[in-house]
N, C-alpha and C positions, 0 to 999 in steps of 0.2 A: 560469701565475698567479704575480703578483710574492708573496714569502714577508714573510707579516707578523707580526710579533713584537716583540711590545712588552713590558719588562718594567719591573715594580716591585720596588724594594726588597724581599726577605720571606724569616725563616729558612728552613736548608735542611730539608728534610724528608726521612726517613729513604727507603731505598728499598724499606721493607717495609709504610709507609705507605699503603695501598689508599685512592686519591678516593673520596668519595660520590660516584656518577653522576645525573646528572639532565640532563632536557633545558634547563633555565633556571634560573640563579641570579640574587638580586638582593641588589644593596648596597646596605645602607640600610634601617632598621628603624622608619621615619617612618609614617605614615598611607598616603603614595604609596606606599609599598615594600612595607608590608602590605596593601594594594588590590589592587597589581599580581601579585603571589601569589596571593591570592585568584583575580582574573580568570582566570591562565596557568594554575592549577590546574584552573580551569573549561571551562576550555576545550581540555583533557586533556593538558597539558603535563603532567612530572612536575618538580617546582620547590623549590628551596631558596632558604632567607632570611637570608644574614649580617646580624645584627640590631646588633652592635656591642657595646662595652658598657654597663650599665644606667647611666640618668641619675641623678640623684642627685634626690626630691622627685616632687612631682607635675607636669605638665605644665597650667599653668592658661590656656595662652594658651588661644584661643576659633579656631571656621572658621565664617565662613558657609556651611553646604552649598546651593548652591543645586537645582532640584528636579532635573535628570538624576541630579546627584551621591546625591541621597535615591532616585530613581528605581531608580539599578546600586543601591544598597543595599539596598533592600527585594526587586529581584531575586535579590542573595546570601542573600536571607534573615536580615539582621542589623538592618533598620531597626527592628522590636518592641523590639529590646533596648536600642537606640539611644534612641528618639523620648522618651524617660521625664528625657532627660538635655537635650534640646534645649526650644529656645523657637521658635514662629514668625514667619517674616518676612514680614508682609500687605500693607504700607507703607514706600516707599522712599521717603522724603522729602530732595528737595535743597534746602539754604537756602543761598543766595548773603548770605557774614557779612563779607565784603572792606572793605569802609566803601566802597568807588570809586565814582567818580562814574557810571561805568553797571554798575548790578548787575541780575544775571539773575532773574525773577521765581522765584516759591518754586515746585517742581514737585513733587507728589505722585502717585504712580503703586502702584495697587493691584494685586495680582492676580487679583480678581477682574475685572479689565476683560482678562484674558487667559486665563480661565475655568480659573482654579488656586487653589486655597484658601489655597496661602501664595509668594513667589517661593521659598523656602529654609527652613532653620532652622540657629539658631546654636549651637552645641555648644562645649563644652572639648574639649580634644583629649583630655587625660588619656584618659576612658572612651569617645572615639574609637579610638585607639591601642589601648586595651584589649583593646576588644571583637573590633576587625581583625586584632591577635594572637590571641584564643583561638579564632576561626574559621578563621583557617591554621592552625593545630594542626590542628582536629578536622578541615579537610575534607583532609587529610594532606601539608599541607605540611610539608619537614623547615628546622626553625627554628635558629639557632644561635646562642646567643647569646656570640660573641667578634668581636671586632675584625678586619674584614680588613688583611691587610700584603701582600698582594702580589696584582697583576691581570694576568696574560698571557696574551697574546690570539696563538694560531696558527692556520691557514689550516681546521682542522677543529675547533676546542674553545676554549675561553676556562678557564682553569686559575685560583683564587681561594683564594689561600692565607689562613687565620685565622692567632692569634697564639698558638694554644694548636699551631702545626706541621699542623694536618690541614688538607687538603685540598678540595676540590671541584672536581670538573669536567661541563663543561656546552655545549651545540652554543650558546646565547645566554644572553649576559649582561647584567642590567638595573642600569643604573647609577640607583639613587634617594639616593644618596648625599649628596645637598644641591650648596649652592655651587660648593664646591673639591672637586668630584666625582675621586675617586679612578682609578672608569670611564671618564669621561670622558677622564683626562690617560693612563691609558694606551692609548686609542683613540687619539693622535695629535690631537683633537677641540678646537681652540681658540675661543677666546669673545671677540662682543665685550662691553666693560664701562662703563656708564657710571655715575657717579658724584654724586648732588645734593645739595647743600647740604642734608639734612634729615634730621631726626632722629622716628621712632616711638616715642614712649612711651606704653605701653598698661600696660592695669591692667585691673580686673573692681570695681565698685562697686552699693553698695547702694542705693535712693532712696526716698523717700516716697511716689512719685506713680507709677500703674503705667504702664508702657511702652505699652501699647495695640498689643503686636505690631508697633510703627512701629519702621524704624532710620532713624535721621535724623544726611544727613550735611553738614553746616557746611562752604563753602569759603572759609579765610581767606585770609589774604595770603603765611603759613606752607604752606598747606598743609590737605588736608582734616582733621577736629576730626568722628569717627562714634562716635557710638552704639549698638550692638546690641545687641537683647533677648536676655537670657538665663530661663531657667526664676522664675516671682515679680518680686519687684521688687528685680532685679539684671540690670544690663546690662556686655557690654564697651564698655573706651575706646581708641581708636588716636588719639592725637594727636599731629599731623603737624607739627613747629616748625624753628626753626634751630636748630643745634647748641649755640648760646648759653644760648639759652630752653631746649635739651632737660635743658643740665646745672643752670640756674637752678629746674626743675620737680623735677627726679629728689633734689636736695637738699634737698626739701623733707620737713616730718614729716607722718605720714601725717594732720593734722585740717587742717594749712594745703594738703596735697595735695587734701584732698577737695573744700576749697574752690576752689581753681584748678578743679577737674574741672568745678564746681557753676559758675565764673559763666561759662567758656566753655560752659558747654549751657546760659547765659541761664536757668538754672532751670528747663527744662521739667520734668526729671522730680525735683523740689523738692530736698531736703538730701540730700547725697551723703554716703556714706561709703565710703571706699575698702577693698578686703581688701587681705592681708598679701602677696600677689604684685604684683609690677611687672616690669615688663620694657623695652627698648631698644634698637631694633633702626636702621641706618645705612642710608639709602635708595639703592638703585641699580635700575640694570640689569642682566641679565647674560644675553645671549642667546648660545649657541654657533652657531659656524657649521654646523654638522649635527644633526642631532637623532640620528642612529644612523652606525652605520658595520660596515664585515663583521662580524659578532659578537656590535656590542654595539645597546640601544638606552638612549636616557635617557628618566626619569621624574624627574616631580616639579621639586625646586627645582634637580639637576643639569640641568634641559631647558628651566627661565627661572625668570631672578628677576626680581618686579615689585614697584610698591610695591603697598602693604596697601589700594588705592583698588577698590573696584567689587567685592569680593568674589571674582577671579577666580585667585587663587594657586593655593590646593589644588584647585578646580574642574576647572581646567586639567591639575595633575597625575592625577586622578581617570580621567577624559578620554585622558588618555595610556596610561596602564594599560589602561583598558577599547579604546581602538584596537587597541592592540600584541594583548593575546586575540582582538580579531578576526582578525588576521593568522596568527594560532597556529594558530589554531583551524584557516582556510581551509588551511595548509599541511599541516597533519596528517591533514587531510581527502586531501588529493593525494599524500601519502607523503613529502613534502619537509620538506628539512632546516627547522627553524625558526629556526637561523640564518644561511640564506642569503640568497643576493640579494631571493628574491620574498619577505622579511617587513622587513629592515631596508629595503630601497630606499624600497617605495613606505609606510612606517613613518613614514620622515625627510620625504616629498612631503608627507603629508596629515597631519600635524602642523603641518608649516608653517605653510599658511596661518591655522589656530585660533589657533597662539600668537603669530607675529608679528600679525594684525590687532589682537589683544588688548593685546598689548604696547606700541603703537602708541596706539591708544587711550586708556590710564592714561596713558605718557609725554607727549601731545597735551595733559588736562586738567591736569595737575599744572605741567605748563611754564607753561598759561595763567595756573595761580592764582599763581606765580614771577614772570614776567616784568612785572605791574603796567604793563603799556602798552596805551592805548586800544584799539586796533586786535583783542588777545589778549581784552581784556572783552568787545568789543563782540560778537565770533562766538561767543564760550562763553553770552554773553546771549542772541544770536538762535537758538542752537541750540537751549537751553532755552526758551523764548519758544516757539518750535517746537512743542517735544512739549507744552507746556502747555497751548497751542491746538487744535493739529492730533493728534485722535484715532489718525486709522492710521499716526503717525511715531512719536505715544508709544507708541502698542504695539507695530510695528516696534522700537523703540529697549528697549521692556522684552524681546519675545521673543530679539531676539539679544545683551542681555546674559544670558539663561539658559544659552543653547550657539547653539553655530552652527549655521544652520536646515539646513544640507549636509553629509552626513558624518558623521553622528551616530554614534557606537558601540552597536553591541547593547543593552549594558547600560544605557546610557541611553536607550533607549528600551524598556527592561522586559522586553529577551529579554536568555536564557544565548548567550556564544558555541558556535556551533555545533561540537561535535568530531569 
C-alpha cells in the first residue's frame, strides 16, 4: 500500500497528551455536521464533533427541509421539538417574471397531488442548529467546541488536531467543513469551481397578507426572486440580482428595503416590512472531484456548493450524512474498519449520482434565466408547459425534486441505520 500522509499546519502537542479515540470525527459544526453525528452515532459509530468557534448572534438564515429531510428527523426523534419553529410548504408555485417575449406559463404544484400534506417546511437555522447540537450531546456524542488546526490523514487513523493543543483520533473523518473544507485540502481532494455573475440577498420579512403555505418563486432576468413561508405572516427572501443591483439593494434603509422586497413580490403578500437581519451570499459552483477518499468522507457544503434555486443545499447535505450511516452501520455489522475501502468507495459512487444530477439541474435553470436567448426561453417554457399540462411529468418532476426515487438512505425513508 502506497503511504499517505497528508498534513496541516497545527501546534505541536505534548507527548503526554493522550487523543480522544473514536471511530468518526467530523469537521464542521453547521446543521450537516451535527446531522451527520447524529446519523454515525446511530448507527453505532462512537463519534466526535469539532464544532469550531462560536458565531457571534443568531443564525437567522432560513432551510427549506424538504419531507426525507423532516422524514430522518422525526426518525431521530427531534422533529416535535423542531415542527413549533417551521412553517409548511403545500404549494410551489413558478411565475415566469422575465418580461421576454416567450414566457413559461405559471405552474402550481401541490402536494397533495403526490399524497404528502406538505412538500417540506422552512425553518431558521438558529433553532435548527440548536436543537441538532443538544441531541448529539445527549445521544453521546463528544462535542468540542474549538477550532481545528490540523488534519492528517495515515494509512490506519486520521489525527485532528484543535487549537486549544488536544487531540483526536479516529479510523474516518467527516469533512462538513463548508466551502474551503479544511478535510477536503488535506485529502489531496480538488474541486471544480464555477463562478456567476450573481449575487443572493436574503433577509426574513413581515407582511399583511397571509402566505397560504405557498412558496412562490419569480424567474427574472437576474435570477430567481423566492418566497418562503415561515411561522405567521413572516416569510424568507433569496433575491437573486447582479452584483451591481446586489450593492444598489444592500444600501438601501431598511423602509426603502422593504419596499424593493414589496414591489418585486408585485405585492402578493401586501406591505412588507423587513427584520434587522440581511444577509449576501456570491453565487457559484463548487463540485469536488471525489466526494470521499481513504479516510475521509465529505458532508454538506465541503461535498457541493449550489446556488439557493430548488431548495436542495442542505437537503443534499442531509442526504449525505444519512448515506455515509448506512455504510457505517453495514460495516460494523461485518467487523470492518469504517474507514476503509467498503465505506468511502462505494460513499463517493452513490453520492454521485444525487449530487451531480442536482447540480446540473440548478446550473441548467439559472443559465436559462442568464442567457436571455430564444432558444434557452423557449425549452424552460415547454418544460414547464409540460408539467402544467401533463399530470404524470408534474408529479414525476415534484417526486424527484423531493430525493432521488433510487438509493434512498434509511433515514429518509423512516428507518434507524442498522448496527
Amino acid at each position: 500500500m502506497v503511504e499517505r500522509k497528508k498534513r496541516a499546519t497545527s501546534p505541536a502537542i505534548a507527548d503526554t497528551a493522550a487523543p480522544t479515540l473514536v471511530d468518526s470525527v467530523i469537521v464542521g459544526g453547521g446543521p450537516a455536521g451535527f446531522f451527520a453525528a447524529l446519523a454515525l452515532q446511530s448507527a453505532g459509530a462512537k463519534t466526535a464533533i469539532v464544532v469550531g468557534p462560536a458565531r457571534g448572534g443568531l443564525d437567522r438564515r432560513t432551510t427549506a427541509l424538504l419531507d426525507g429531510s423532516v422524514k430522518a428527523l422525526s426518525t431521530l426523534g427531534l422533529w416535535d421539538k423542531l415542527s413549533g419553529y417551521a412553517a409548511p410548504l403545500r404549494v410551489m408555485r413558478l411565475i415566469d417574471d422575465t418580461g421576454r417575449l416567450l414566457r413559461a406559463p405559471t405552474l402550481d404544484c401541490s402536494s397533495q397531488e403526490i399524497d404528502l400534506d406538505a412538500f417540506g417546511y422552512n425553518i431558521e437555522n438558529g433553532p435548527l442548529t440548536e436543537t441538532l447540537r443538544e441531541a448529539a450531546g445527549a445521544a453521546g456524542v463528544t462535542v468540542i467546541d474549538d477550532a481545528a488546526t490540523g488534519v492528517v490523514i495515515d494509512n490506519d487513523r486520521v489525527t485532528v488536531t484543535v487549537a486549544s493543543g488536544a487531540s483526536i483520533e479516529a479510523k474516518l473523518a467527516v469533512g462538513a467543513d463548508g466551502r474551503r473544507s479544511q478535510v477536503r485540502e488535506a485529502a489531496g481532494i480538488g474541486c471544480a469551481e464555477t463562478h456567476y455573475p450573481q449575487v443572493a440577498v436574503t433577509s426574513t420579512v413581515t407582511h399583511t397578507r397571509p402566505h397560504l403555505d405557498v412558496s412562490t418563486e419569480f424567474h427574472t432576468p437576474d435570477g430567481p426572486f423566492t418566497l418562503v413561508p415561515l411561522p405567521g405572516l413572516r416569510s424568507s427572501i433569496v433575491c437573486v440580482v447582479r452584483p451591481p443591483e446586489a450593492d444598489r439593494i444592500s444600501a438601501l434603509d431598511d423602509a426603502a428595503f422593504s419596499r424593493e422586497m414589496e414591489r418585486r413580490a408585485h405585492s402578493i403578500l401586501g406591505k412588507m416590512t423587513v427584520e434587522a437581519a440581511r444577509g449576501r451570499v456570491e453565487l457559484g459552483l463548487i463540485t469536488p472531484h471525489r466526494f470521499a477518499a481513504p479516510r475521509v468522507a465529505l458532508v454538506g457544503e465541503a461535498a457541493h456548493v449550489i446556488p439557493p434555486i430548488g431548495a436542495q443545499g442542505l437537503n443534499l447535505g442531509l442526504r449525505d450524512g444519512a448515506a455515509l450511516a448506512d455504510l457505517v452501520a453495514d460495516a460494523l455489522s461485518r467487523g470492518e474498519d469504517v474507514g476503509g475501502a467498503s465505506v468511502t468507495e462505494p460513499y463517493d459512487q452513490a453520492r454521485r449520482a444525487d449530487i451531480l444530477t442536482r447540480t446540473i439541474a440548478v446550473d441548467t435553470l439559472n443559465r436559462s434565466l442568464l442567457a436571455g436567448l430564444l432558444p434557452a426561453d423557449a425549452a424552460r417554457g415547454l418544460g414547464l408547459f409540460l408539467m402544467n399540462r401533463v399530470g404524470p411529468v408534474r408529479r414525476a418532476f415534484m417526486r424527484e425534486g423531493l430525493q432521488p426515487s433510487l438509493g434512498v438512505p434509511r433515514l429518509m425513508r423512516g428507518e434507524r441505520p442498522a448496527a
